[in-house]
TORVO-589712 format. One line per 3 residues: number of its first residue (from 0); for each residue y, x negated, z of N, C-alpha, C, O. Coordinates in steps of 0.05 Angstrom, whole numbers, padded with zeros to 5 digits. Atoms other than C-alpha are relative to their C-alpha. Example, Ala and Ser with C-alpha at 12.3 -4.5 7.8 and 13.67 -1.06 7.14 Angstrom:
2
0) -00024 -00018 00000 -00090 -00246 00156 00024 -00018 00000 00024 -00039 00013 ~ -00024 00016 -00001 -00021 -00273 00143 00022 00015 00014 00044 00005 00018
//
This chain:
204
0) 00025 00014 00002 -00316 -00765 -00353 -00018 00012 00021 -00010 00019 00043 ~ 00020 -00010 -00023 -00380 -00743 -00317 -00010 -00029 00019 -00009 -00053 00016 ~ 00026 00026 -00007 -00427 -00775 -00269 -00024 00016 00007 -00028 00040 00002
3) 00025 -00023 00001 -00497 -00757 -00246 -00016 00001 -00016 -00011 -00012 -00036 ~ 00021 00002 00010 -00563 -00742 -00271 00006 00024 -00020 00025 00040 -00016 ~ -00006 -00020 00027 -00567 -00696 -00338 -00003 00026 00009 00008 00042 -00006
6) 00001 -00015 -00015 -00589 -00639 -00282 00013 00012 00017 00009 00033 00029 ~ -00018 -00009 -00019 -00534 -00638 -00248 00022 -00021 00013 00023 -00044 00004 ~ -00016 00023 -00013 -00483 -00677 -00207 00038 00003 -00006 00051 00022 -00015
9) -00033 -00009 -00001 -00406 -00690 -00203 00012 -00004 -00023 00006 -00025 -00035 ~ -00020 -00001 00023 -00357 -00676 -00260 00026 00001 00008 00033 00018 00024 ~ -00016 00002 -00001 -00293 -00700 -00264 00025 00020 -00020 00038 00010 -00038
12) -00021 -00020 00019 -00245 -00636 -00296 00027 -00020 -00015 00033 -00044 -00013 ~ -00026 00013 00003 -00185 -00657 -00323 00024 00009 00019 00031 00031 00026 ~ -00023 -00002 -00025 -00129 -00672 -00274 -00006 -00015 00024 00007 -00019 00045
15) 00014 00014 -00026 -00179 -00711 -00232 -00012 00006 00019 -00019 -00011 00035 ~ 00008 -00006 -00017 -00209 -00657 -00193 -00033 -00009 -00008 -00044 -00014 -00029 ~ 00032 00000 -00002 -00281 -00665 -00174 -00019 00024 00010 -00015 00037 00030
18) 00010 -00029 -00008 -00330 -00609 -00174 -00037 -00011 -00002 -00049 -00031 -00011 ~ 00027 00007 00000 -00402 -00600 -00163 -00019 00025 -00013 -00027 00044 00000 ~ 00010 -00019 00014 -00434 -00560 -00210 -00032 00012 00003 -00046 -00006 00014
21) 00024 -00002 -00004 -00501 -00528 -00208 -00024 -00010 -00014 -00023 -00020 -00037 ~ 00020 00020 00020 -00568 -00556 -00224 -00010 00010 -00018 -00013 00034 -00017 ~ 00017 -00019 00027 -00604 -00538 -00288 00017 -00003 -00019 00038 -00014 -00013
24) -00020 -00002 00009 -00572 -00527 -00347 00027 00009 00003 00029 00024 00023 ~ -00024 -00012 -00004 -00501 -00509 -00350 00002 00033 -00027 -00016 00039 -00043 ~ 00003 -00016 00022 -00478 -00448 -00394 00024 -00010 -00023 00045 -00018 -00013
27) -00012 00010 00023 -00445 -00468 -00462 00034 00002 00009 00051 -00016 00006 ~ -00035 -00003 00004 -00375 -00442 -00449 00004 -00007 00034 00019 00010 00045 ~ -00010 00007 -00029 -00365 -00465 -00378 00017 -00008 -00001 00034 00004 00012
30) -00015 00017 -00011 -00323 -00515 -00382 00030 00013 -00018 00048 -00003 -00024 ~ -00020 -00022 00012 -00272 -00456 -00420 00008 00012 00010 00025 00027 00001 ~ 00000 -00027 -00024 -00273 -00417 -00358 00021 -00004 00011 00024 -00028 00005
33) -00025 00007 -00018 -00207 -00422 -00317 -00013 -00007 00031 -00034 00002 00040 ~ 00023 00010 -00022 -00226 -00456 -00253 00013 00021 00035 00035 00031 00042 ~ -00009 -00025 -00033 -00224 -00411 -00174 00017 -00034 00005 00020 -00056 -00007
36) -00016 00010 -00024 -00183 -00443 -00122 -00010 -00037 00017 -00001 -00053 00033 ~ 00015 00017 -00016 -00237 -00496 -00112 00010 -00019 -00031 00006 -00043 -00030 ~ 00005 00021 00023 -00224 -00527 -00184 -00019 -00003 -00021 -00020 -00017 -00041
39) 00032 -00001 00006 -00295 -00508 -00201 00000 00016 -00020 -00001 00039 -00011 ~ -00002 -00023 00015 -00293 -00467 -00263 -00031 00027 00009 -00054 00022 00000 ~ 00017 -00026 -00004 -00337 -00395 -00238 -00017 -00008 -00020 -00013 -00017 -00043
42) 00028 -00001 00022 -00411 -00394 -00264 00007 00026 -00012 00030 00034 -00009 ~ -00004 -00021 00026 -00417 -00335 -00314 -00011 00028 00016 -00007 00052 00009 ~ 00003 -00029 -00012 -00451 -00289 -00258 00014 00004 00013 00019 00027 00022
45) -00027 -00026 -00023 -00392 -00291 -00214 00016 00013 -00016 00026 00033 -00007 ~ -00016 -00021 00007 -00356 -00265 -00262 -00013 00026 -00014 00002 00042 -00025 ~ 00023 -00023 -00006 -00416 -00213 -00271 00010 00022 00019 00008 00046 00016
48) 00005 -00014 -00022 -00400 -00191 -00207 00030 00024 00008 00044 00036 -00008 ~ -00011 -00023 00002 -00357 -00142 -00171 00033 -00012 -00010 00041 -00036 -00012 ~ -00020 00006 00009 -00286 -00132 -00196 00029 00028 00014 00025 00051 00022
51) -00011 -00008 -00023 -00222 -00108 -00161 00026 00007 -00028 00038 -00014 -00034 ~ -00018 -00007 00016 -00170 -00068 -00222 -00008 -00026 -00018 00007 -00045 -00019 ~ -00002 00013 00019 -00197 -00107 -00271 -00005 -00035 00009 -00015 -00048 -00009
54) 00003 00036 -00007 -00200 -00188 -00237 -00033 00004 00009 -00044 00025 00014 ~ 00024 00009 -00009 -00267 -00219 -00218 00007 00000 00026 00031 -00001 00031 ~ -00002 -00002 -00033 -00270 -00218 -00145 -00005 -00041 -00002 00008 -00057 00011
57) 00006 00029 00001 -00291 -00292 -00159 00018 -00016 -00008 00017 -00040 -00004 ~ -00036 00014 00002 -00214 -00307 -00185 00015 -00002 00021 00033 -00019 00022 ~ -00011 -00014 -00018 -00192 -00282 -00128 00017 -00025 00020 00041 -00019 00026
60) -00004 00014 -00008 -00183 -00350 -00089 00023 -00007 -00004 00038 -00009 00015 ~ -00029 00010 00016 -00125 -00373 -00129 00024 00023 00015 00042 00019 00031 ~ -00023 -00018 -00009 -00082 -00318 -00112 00000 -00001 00021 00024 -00001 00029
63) 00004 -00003 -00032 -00104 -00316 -00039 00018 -00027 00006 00040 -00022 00018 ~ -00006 00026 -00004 -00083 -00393 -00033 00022 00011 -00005 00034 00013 00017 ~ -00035 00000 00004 -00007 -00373 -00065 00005 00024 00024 00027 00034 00030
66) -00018 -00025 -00012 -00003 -00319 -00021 00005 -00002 00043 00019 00010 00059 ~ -00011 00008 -00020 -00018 -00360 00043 00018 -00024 00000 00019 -00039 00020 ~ -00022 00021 -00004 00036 -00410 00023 00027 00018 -00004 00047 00010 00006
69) -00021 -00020 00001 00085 -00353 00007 00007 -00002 00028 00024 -00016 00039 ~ -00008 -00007 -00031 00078 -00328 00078 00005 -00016 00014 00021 -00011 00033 ~ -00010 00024 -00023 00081 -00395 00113 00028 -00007 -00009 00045 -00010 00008
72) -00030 00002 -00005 00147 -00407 00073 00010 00024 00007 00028 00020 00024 ~ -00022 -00017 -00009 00177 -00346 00085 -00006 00001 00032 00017 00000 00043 ~ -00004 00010 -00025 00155 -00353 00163 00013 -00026 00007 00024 -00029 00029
75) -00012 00027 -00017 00179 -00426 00168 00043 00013 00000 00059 00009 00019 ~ -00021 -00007 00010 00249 -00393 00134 00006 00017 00024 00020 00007 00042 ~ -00005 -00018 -00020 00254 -00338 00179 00003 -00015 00031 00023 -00007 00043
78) 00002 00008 -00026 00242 -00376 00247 00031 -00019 -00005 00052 -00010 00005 ~ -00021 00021 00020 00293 -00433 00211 00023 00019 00019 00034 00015 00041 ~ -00026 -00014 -00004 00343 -00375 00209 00006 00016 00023 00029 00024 00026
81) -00008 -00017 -00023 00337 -00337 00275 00009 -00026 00020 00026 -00023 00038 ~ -00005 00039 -00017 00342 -00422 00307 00032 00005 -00010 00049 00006 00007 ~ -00024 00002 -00003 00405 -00415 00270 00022 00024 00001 00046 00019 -00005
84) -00021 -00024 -00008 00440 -00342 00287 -00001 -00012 00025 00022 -00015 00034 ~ -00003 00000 -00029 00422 -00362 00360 00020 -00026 00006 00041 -00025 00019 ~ -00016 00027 -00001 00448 -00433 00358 00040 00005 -00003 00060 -00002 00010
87) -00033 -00003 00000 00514 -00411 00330 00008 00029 00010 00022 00040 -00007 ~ -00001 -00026 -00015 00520 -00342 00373 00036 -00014 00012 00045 -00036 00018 ~ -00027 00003 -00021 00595 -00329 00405 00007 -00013 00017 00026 -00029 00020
90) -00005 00016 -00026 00584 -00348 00467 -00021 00018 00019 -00029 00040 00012 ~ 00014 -00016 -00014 00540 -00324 00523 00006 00018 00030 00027 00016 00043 ~ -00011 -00025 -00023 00537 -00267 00583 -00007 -00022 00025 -00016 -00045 00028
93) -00006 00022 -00031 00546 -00292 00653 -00029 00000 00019 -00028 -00007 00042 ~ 00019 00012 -00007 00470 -00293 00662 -00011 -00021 -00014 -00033 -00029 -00007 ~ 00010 00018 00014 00464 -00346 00610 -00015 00006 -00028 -00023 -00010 -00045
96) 00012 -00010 00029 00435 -00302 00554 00023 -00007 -00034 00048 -00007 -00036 ~ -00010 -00001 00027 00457 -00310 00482 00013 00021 -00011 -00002 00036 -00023 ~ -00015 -00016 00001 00514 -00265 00469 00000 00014 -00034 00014 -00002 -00047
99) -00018 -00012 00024 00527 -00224 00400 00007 00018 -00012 00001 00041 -00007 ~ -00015 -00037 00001 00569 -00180 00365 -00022 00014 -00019 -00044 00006 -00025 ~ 00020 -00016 00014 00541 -00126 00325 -00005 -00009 -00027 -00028 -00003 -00035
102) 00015 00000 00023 00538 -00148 00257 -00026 -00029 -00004 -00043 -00034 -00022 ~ 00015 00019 -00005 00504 -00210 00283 -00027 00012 00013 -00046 00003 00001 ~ 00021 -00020 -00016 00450 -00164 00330 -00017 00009 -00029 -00041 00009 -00029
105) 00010 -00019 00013 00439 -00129 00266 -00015 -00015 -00019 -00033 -00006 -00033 ~ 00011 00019 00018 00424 -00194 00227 -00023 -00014 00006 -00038 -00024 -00011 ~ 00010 00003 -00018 00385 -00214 00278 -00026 00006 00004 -00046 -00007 00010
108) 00031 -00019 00005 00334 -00150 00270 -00007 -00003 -00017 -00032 00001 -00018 ~ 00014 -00002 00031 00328 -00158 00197 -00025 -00025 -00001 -00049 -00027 -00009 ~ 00019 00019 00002 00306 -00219 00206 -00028 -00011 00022 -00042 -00031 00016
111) 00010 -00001 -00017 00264 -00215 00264 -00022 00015 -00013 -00043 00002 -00010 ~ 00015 -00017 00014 00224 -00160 00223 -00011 -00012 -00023 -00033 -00006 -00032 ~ 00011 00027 00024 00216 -00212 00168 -00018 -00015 00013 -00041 -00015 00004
114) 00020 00021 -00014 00183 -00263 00217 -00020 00010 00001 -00041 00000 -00007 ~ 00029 -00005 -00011 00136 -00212 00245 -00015 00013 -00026 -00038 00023 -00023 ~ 00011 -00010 00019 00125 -00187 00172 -00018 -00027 -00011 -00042 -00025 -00015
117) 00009 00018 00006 00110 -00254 00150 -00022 -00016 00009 -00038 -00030 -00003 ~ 00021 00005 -00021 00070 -00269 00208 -00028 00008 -00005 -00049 -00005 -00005 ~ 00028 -00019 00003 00022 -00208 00197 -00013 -00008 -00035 -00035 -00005 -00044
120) 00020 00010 00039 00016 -00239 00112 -00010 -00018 00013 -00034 -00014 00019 ~ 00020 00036 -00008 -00003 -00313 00139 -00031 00019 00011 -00053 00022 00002 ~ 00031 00001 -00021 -00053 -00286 00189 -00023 00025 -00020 -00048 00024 -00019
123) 00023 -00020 00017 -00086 -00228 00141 -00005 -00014 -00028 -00026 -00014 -00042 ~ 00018 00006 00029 -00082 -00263 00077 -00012 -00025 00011 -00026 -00032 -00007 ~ 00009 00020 -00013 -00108 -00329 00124 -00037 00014 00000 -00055 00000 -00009
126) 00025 -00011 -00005 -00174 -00279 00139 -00001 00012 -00017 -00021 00027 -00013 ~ 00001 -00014 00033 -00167 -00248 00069 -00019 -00024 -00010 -00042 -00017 -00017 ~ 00008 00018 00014 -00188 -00314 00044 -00022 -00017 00015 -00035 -00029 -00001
129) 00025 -00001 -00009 -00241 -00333 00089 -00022 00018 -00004 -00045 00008 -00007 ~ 00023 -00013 00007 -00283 -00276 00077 -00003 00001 -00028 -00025 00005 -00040 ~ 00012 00010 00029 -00277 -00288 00009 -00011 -00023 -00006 -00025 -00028 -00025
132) 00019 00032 00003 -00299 -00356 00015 -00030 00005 00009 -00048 -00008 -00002 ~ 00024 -00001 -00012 -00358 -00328 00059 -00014 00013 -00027 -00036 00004 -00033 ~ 00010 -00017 00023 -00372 -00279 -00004 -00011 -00017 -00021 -00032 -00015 -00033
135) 00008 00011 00028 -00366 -00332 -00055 -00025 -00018 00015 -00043 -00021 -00001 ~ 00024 00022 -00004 -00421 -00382 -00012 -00024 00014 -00005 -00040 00005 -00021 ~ 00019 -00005 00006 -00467 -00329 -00005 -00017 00011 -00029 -00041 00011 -00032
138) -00002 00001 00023 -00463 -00312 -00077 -00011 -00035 -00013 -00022 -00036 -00035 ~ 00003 00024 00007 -00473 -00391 -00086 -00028 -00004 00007 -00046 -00012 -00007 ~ 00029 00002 -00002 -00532 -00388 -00048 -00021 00009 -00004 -00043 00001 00003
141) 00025 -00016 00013 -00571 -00339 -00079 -00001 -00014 -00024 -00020 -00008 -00039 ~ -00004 00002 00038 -00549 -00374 -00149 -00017 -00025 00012 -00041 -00022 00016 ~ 00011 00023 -00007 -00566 -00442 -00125 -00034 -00007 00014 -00052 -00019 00004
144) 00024 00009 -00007 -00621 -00440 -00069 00001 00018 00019 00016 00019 00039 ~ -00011 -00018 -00010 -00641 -00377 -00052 -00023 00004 00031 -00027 00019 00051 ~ 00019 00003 -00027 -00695 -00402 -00006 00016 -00011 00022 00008 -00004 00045
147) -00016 00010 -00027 -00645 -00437 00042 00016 00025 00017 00028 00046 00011 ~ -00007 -00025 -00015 -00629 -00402 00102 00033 00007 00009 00044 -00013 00018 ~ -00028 -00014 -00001 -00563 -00373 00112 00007 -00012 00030 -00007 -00010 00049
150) -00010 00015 -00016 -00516 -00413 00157 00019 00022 00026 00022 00020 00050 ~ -00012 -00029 -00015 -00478 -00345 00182 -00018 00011 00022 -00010 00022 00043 ~ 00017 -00017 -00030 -00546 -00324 00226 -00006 -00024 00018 -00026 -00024 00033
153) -00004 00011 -00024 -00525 -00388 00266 00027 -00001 00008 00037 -00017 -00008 ~ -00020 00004 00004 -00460 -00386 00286 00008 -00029 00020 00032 -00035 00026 ~ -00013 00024 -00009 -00465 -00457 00325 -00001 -00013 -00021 00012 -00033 -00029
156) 00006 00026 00040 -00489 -00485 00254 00030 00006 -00005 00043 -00015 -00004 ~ -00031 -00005 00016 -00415 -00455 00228 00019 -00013 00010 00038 -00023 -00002 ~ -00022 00012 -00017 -00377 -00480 00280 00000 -00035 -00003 00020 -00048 -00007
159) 00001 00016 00016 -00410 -00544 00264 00004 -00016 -00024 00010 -00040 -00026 ~ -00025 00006 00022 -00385 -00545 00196 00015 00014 -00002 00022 00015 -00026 ~ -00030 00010 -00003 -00330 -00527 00208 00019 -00023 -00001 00033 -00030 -00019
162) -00002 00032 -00020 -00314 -00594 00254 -00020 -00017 -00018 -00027 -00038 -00008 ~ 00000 00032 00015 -00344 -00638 00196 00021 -00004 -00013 00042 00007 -00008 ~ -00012 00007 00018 -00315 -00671 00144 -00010 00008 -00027 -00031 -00003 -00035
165) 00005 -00003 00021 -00317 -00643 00081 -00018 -00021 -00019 -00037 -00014 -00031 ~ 00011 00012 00022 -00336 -00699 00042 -00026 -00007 00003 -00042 -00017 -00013 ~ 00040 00009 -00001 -00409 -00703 00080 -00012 00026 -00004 -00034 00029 00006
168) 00012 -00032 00000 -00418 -00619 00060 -00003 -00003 -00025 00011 -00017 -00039 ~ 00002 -00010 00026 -00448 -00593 00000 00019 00018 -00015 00040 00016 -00002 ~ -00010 -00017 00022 -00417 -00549 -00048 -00003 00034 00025 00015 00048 00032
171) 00005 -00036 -00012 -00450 -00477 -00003 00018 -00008 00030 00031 00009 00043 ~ -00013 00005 -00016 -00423 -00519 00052 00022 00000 00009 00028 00007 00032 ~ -00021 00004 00007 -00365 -00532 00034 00018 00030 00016 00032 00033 00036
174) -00002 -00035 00004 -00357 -00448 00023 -00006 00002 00030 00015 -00001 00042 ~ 00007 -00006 -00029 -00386 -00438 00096 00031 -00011 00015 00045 00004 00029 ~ -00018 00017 -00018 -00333 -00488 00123 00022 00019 00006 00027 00033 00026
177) -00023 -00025 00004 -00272 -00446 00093 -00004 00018 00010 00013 00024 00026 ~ 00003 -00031 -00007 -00298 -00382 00107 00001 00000 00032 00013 00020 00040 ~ -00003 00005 -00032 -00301 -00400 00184 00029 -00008 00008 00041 00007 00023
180) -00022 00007 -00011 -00239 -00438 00195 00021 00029 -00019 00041 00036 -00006 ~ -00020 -00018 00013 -00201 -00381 00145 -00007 00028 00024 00009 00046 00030 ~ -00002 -00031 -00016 -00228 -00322 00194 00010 -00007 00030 00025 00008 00042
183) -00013 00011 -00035 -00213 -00366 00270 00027 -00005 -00009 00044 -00003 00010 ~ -00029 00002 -00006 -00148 -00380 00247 00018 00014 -00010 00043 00011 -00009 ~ -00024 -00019 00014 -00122 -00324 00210 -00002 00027 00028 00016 00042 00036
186) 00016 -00022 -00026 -00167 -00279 00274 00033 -00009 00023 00048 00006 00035 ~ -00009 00000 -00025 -00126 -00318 00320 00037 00001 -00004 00051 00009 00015 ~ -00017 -00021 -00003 -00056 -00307 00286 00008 00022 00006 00032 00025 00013
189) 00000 -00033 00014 -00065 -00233 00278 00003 00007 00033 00019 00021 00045 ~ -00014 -00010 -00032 -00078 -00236 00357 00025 -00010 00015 00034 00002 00034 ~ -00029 00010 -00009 -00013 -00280 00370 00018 00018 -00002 00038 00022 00012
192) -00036 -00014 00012 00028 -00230 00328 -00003 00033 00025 00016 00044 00036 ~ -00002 -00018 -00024 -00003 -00171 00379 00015 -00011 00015 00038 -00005 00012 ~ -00012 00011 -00016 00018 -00212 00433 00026 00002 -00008 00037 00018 00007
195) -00035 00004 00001 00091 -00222 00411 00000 00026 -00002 00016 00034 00015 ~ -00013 -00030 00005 00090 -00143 00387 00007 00013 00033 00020 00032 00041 ~ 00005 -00015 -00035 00081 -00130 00464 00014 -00010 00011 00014 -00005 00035
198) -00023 00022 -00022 00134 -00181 00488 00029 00013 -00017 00046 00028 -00008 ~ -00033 -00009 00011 00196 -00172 00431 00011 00034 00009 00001 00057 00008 ~ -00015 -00034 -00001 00241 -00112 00447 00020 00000 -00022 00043 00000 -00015
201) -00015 -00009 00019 00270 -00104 00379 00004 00028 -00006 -00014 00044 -00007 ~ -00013 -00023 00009 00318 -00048 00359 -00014 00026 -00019 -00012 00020 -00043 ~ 00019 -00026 00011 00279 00018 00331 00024 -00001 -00025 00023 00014 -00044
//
């Protein structure tokens, strides 16, 4: 069921999401469209727009989203399992370090190489998907309102929303929000995983 003025306003999809569609008419086959990441089925110029082997760059969300829950399970998995080679290790050297034999050492690296592989997906597909969110707002805001001024040439306005709450942001808002917190927190993985590259002494 909808709500809202015949111009515009919130629609309820099926499944219960809520989306905020643009004002004016709609285009006939919209609500046929498969919907991005947001729920929102794509207007008809994002999928106009550029395209990456064939996908809309404006699909793109969806996949980004599975691919930073991939990486967070296979990092939670990986940390999981190095908690438990160390925990059950032989026994330790007579400075107190964690002792093991070799096929344990060797199990050790595999997986160690997994973490920091997994590490470097979270934190790039984390800023993969922020700048696609920044892509899709400003794309929103030329469709929508192309007189409003772009929230990117303040960056205390972004930081701003950021630190709201969604549910008092618009729709370009919204898009701004993501695209900020997806580039500071995927930015500030990417420099954690330096940091550890410069501390671990794993096996060549």
């Amino acid at each position: 069921m909808a709500g809202g003025s015949a111009g515009g306003g919130i629609t309820v999809l099926p499944g219960g999401v809520a989306s905020l569609y643009d004002r004016g008419p709609r285009p006939p086959d919209v609500s046929a469209q498969p919907p991005d990441s947001d729920g929102r089925p794509p207007a008809a110029d994002d999928r106009d727009g550029p395209t990456v082997r064939g996908v809309a760059l404006a699909d793109l969300g969806r996949p980004l989203g599975y691919a930073i829950a991939l990486a967070a399970v296979a990092l939670f998995c990986s940390v999981a399992t190095l908690a438990f080679l160390l925990v059950t290790a032989d026994g330790t050297t007579p400075s107190g370090a964690t002792e093991l034999d070799a096929s344990s050492s060797l199990l050790v690296a595999v997986v160690a190489y997994g973490f920091l592989a997994s590490f470097a997906a979270l934190g790039g597909a984390t800023v993969a998907y922020g700048l696609w969110s920044a892509w899709m707002s400003r794309r929103l805001r030329a469709r929508e309102s192309p007189e409003r001024p772009s929230l990117y040439r303040h960056p205390v306005r972004v930081l701003a929303v950021v630190t709201s709450d969604s549910d008092d942001l618009d729709a370009y808002e919204r898009r701004v929000q993501r695209a900020g917190a997806g580039v500071v927190i995927g930015g500030f993985l990417l420099v954690l995983l330096c940091d550890l590259l410069g501390v671990l002494d794993l096996p060549a």
